[in-house]
N, C-alpha and C positions, 0 to 999 in steps of 0.2 A: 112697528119698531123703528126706532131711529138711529142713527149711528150713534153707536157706543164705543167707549173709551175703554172698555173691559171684552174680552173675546165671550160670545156667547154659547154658552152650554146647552146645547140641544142633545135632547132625550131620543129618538130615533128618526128614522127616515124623509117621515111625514113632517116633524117640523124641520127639516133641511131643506127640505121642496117647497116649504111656506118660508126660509129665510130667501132661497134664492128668487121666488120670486116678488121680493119685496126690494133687495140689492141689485145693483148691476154686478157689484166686485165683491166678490167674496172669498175669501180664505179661508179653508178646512182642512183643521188637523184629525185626522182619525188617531186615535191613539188607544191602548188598555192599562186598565188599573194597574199597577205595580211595575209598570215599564218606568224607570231610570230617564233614562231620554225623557221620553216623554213629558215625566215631571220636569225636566230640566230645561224646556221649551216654554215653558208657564210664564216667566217674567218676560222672556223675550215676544213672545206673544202676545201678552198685557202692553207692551210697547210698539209692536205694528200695530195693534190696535190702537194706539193713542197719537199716532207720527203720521199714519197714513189714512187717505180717505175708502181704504179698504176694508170692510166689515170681517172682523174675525172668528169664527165660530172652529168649537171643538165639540167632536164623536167620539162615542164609543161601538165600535162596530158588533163587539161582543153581545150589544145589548139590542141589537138590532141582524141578525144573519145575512138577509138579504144584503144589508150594506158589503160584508165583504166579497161578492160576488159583482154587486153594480161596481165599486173600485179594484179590485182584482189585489184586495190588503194581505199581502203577504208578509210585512214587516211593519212596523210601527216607531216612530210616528209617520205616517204618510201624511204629503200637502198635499190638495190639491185645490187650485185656482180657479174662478166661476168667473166669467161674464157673460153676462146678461142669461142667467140658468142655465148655462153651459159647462163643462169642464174643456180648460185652454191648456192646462199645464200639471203636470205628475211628478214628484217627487219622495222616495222614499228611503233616504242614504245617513241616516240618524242625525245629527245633531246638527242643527245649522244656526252659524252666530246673526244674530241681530243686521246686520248691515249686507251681509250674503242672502238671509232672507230679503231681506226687502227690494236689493238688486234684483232678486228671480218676481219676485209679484212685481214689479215693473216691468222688467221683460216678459213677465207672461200678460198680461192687460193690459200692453201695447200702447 
């Protein structure tokens, strides 16, 4: 896979562990169906995706259990930031505008 211009919807675990180790930088939103927020992250998302060399990928933890235990998903939407198959950075405080996000994936992938 190559960098996309769209955040990538990944179906459970196994292919997060095959995005991260295909990217150095990657951003994941964990999110669930019918969470507000979370819909309301979708364009702003679609545009880290397309402004930065960061690959954007979204979860559904629901659909996967083990996921909410490996991030400790208490709330949603959680971020969290990868480099090089890592997690660097956690966030989980609802709604974050476009330009806030992208200060924090800069500061988290250094």
């Amino acid at each position: 896979m190559s960098q996309t211009d769209q955040p990538v919807i990944l179906a459970n675990e196994k292919d997060l562990d095959a995005l991260l180790e295909r990217h150095s930088a990657v951003l994941l939103e964990l999110y669930t169906d019918g969470c507000g927020i979370c819909a309301s992250m979708e364009p702003i998302l679609s545009n880290v995706a397309r402004t930065t060399d960061t690959v954007v990928a979204t979860l559904n933890p629901r659909d996967d259990p083990p996921l909410v235990d490996r991030f400790d998903v208490r709330s949603v939407p959680k971020f969290v930031c990868f480099v090089d198959g890592g997690p660097v950075a956690e966030r989980a405080d609802g709604f974050v505008p476009h330009d806030e996000l992208v200060a924090w994936i800069d500061n988290a992938m250094g």
